[in-house]
N, C-alpha and C positions, 0 to 999 in steps of 0.2 A: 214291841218292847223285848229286847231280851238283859239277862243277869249272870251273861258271856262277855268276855272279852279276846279278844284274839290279835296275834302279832307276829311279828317276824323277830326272833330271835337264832344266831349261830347259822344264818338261813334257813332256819326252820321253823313253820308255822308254830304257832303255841295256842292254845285255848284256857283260858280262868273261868271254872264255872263254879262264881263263889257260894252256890247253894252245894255242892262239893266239895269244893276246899276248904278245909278248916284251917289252913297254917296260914292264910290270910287273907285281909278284911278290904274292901272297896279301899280305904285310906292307909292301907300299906303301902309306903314309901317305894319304889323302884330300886332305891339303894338298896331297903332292905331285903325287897327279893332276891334281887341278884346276888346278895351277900350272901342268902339262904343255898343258894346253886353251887354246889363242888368245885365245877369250872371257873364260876364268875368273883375272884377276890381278888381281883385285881382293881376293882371298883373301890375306893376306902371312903370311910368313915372321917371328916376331920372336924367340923362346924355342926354339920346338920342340918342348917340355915343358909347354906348360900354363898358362903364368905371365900373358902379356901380353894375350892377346886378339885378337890381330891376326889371328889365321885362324879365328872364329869362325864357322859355319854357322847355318842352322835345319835341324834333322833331324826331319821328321813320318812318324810311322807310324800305323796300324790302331791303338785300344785292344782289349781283350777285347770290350768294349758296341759297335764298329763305329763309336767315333767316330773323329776326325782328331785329333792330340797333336804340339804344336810344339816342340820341345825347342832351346836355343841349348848348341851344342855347340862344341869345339875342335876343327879339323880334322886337327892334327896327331898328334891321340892317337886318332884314329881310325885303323884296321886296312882295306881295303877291303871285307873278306869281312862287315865288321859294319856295312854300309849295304845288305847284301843286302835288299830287299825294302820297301825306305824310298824317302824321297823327301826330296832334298835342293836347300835351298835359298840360293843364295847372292846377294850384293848383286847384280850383275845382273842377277838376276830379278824388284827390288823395282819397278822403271819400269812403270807400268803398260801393258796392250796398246796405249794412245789418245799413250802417250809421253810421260806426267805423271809428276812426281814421288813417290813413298809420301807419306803426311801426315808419315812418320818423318823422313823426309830434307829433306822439306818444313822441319818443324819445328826442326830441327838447321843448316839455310840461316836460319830465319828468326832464331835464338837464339846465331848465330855460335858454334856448338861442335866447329869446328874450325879450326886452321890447316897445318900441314905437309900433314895429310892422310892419312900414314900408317897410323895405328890408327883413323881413322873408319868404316873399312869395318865393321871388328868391333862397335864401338860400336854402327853401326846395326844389324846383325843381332840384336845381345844387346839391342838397345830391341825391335826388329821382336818379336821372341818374345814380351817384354811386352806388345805394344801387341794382339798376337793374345791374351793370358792377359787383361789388369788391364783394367777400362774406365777407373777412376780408383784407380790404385795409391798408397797412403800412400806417403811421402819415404823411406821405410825401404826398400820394399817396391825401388823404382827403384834404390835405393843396392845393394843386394841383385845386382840384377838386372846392373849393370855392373862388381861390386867387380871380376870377371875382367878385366876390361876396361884398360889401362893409359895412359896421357897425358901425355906429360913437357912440352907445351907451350900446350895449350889451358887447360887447367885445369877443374876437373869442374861447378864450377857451371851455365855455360852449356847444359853435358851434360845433368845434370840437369832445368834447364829444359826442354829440349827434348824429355824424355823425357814430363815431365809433361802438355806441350802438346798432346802427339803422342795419348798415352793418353786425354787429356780429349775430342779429337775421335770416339772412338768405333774397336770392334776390325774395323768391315766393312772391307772394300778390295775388290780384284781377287781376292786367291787366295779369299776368301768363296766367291765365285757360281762358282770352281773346286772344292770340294771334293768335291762328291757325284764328282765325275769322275775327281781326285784317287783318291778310296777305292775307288770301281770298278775303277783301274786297279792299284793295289795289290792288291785281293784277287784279279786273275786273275794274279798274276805267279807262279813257280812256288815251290812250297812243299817242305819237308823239308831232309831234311839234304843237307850240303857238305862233299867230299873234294876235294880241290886237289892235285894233287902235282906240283912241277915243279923240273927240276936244284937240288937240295938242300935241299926243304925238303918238308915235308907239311904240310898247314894243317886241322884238321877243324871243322868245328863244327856238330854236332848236333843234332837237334831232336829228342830225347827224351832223360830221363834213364838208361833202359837203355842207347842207344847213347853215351855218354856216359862212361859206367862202363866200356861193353868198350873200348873206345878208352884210356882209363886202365893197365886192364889189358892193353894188349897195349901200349903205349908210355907204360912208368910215368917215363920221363926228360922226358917235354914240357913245353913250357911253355904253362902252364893262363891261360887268361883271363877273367878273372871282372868286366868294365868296361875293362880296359885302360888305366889312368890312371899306373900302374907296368910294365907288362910292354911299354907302345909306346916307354918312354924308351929302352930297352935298343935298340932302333930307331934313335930320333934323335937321341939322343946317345953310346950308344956303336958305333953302326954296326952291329952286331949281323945274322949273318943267323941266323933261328931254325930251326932245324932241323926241329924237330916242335909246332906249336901245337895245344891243341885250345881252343877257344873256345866257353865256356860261354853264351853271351850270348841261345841262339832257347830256350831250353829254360825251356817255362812252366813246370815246378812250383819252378823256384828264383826265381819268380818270384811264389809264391803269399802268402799272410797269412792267420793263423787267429789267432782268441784265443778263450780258455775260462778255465772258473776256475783253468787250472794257468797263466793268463800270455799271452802272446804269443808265435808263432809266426812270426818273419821269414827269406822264403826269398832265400838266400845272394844271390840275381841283383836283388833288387829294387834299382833305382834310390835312393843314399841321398837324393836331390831328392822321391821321393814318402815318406819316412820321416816327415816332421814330421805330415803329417796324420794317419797310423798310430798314432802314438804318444799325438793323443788328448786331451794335459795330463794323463797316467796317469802322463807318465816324463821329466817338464821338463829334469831334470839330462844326459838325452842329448840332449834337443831342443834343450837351450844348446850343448852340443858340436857340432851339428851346424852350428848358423849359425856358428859359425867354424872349419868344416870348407872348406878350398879357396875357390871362387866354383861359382856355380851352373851354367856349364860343365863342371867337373870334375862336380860332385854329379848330374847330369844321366848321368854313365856310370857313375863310381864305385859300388861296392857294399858293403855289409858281407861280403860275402864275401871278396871281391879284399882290403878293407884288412888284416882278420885275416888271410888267409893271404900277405900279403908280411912277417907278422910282426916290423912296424918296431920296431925299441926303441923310439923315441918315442910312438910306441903310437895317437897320434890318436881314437881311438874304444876302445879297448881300457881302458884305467884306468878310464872310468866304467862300462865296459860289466862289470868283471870286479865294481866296488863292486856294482852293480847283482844281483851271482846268477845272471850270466847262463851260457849254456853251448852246446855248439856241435854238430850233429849232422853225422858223418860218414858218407860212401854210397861202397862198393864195387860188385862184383861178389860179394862176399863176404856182404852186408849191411849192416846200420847202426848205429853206435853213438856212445853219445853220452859227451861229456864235458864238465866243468865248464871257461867260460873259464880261470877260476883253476889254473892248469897244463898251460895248453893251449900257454903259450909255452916254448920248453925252451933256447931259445939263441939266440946274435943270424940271425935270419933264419932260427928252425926251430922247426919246433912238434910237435905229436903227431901230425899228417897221415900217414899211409905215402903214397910215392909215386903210388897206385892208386886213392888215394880222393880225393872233392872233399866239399868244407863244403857240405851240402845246406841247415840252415837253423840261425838261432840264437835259441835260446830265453830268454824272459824272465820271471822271475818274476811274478805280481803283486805291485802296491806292498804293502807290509808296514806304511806308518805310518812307515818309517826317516828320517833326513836325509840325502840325499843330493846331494853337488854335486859340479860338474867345472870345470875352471880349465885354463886355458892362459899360458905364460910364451914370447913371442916377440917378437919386433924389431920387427913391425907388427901390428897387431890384425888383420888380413886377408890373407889368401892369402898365407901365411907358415908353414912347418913348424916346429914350438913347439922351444925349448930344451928347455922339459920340461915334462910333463901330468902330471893326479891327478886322481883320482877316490876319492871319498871317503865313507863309510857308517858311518854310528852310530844306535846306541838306547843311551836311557838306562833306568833304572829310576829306580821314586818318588822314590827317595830321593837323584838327582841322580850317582847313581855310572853307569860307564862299564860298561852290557850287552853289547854288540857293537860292533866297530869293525874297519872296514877299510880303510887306508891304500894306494892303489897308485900306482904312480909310473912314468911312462916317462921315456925321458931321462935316467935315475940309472942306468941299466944298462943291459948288453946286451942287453934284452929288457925287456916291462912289469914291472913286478914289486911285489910286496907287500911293505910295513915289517913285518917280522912279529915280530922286536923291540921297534921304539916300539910296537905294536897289543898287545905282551903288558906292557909295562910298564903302561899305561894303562887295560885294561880292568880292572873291579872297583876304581878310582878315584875320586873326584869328578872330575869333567868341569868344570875352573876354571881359569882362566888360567894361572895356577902351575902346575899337574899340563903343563897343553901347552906351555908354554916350556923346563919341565925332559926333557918327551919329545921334543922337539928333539934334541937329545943325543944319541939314541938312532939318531934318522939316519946317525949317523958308523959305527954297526956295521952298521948293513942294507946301504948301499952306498955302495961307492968310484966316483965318477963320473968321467969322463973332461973334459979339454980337448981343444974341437972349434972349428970357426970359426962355431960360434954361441952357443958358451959358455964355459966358463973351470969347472973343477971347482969352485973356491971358488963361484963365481958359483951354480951348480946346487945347491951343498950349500944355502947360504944363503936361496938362493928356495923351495928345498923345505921347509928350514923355517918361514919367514916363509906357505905355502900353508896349512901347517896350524895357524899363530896367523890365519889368515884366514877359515880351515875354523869353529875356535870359535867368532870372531865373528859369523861368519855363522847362526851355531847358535842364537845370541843374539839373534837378529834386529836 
């Protein structure tokens, strides 16, 4: 165990030994370190949560294969203990050794996309990661790449441009002819697990899944971090000191991917950012959920782990995931067992988890033939938490009548939840316009939804209906 952490910053090793440092604490933000550094303010402060972009990094680590992986990350939802053994990159390190500009910055000078100046920095870091990924990225791909990104005065076009500019000139630079040096200097940094404990807090994070589990078991009150995209808010915005964390994040087998003929195998730790290629075109209706999952910041820590067990009613990934069959493996000390998504949520912000155990991985059936879609209802198409989600599953038979159906809904309740009234008026129906306008109806007994400041109950009832006269048409091609 060590109560070290260590990284590559400016290309220079660094060491945190927080039984030595006193100016910060295991659950010291990234943003606010670097904000602490003389050189490092070029990193800002705009949200604290995730939303604006403004303190966006590039975070590269090892892959499994020993290559170098650029990640454009948020600094603020980063924890320190989980840049352990990483190398982080911020805007003033893009200048080259000779004193030139990145082709990034270049190109963002040459296509005026900025003016105040404030959120440029982010900007460039979240192209920088592009321009290291795409050689010549489609319009999507860039849009993609900066949605995290926020601009109240430039305007995104120019942005765009520059992005595209940037990428068209090719992904070599400076940190190129660094990397073998780079990955050298990563693999001698020191490995295993991390015990931290300092006046009132304990921080763990483990690198295997047995120590993982004992840790569980002997502090079943902590607070579990599977991505940290939820559990760092509690940090910076409500001030929070956490008492006991353990941090799931170094532990490869929640990190792993298998499929077979019984499905798909996804471990709880994977990255939802590496999820679209996993999925194949086997399972489009999450792979839609997904691009209007956060921005690629978030998607880049966040996990299917971390999102199912903060248990949002709004559910984000859960309504397609439960229409889908899917279901969820739970690891003690005790053993493993698994249960189906579909009543895996039992109340607002509770599931069937015991305090002892973590979501080791979740399982997905193979496609069946079924129709399956997912929908989202919110105030922006991007980096917007939904008024309310659905996730939606049917088979018909020959004869045009209703075999299976399953209606789920976040945002209508407390929790995800299934219409399992309208789903029984409707099966062994025709599947016809009529039959789903009159199961509309039926919404009013599954559930009573709430007025919130991003929806109005009427408002949610009406949309939920209006998703499943969307649902048919869509059935209909």
């Amino acid at each position: 165990m060590r109560n070290t952490i260590t990284f590559l910053l400016d290309g220079n090793p660094v060491e945190i030994d927080f039984s030595l440092e006193k100016s910060v604490r295991p659950t010291t933000t990234l943003l606010n370190y670097l904000r602490s550094l003389p050189s490092h303010r070029g990193v800002k402060e705009g949200c604290a949560e995730g939303d604006c972009g403004a303190c966006t990094v590039a975070l590269t680590e090892r892959t499994p294969g020993g290559a170098l992986r650029y990640r454009a990350v948020d600094s603020c939802l980063l924890l320190l203990p989980m840049i352990d053994g990483k190398q982080v990159i911020t805007v003033e390190n893009l200048r080259s050794p000779a004193g030139s500009l990145h082709p990034v910055q270049e190109a963002m000078v040459e296509h005026h996309g900025s003016q105040c100046g404030f959120c440029t920095p982010g900007f460039i870091m979240s192209m920088f990661v592009l321009y290291k990924q795409s050689a010549a990225p489609p319009r999507g791909e860039i849009e993609d790449a900066i949605t995290g990104n926020l601009c109240r005065c430039t305007g995104y076009r120019p942005i765009v441009d520059a992005a595209q500019a940037a990428c068209a000139r090719g992904p070599a630079d400076h940190f190129t002819a660094m990397e073998k040096s780079v990955l050298s200097t990563l693999a001698s940094f020191p490995h295993g697990s991390i015990e931290i404990s300092t006046p009132g807090q304990k921080y763990f994070r483990p690198a295997t899944l047995e120590e993982a589990c004992r840790a569980l078991a002997e502090f079943p009150g902590a607070s579990v971090i599977a991505g940290g995209t939820d559990v760092a808010l509690r940090v910076t915005k409500r001030h929070e000191l956490l008492g006991t964390v353990v941090d799931l994040g170094a532990i490869p087998e929640l990190r792993q991917v298998s499929g077979s003929k019984e499905g798909l195998e996804i471990g709880a730790g994977v990255p939802l950012a590496d999820l679209p290629s996993l999925l194949e075109g086997k399972y489009p209706a999450l792979a839609g959920t997904l691009s209007l999952f956060a921005s690629r910041q978030i998607r880049n820590l966040a996990t299917l782990g971390g999102n199912l067990g903060s248990a949002s009613p709004v559910g984000d990934t859960s309504p397609v995931l439960i229409a889908s069959g899917a279901g969820v493996t739970l690891q003690s000390v005790r053993g493993t067992r698994q249960v189906p998504l579909d009543g895996f949520f039992t109340g607002y912000r509770k599931t069937l988890r015991e305090p002892d155990e973590l979501i080791l991985s979740l399982r997905l059936p193979p496609p069946d033939g079924a129709f399956i879609r997912s929908y989202k209802v919110s105030k922006r198409r991007d980096l917007d938490i939904a008024t309310l989600s659905a996730g939606f599953r049917l088979t018909v038979d020959g004869g045009g009548d209703v075999e299976s159906l399953t209606l789920a809904y976040g945002g209508m309740a407390e929790r995800t939840k299934r219409a399992v009234k309208t789903e029984q008026y409707l099966i062994g129906k025709a599947w016809s316009r009529d039959r789903v306008e009159a199961a509309g109806e039926y919404l009013s007994q599954d559930f009573r939804p709430i007025t919130d400041v991003r929806g109005s109950a009427e408002f949610r009832m009406l949309a939920a209906k209006n998703l499943l006269l969307k649902f048919w048409l869509d059935s209909k091609g």
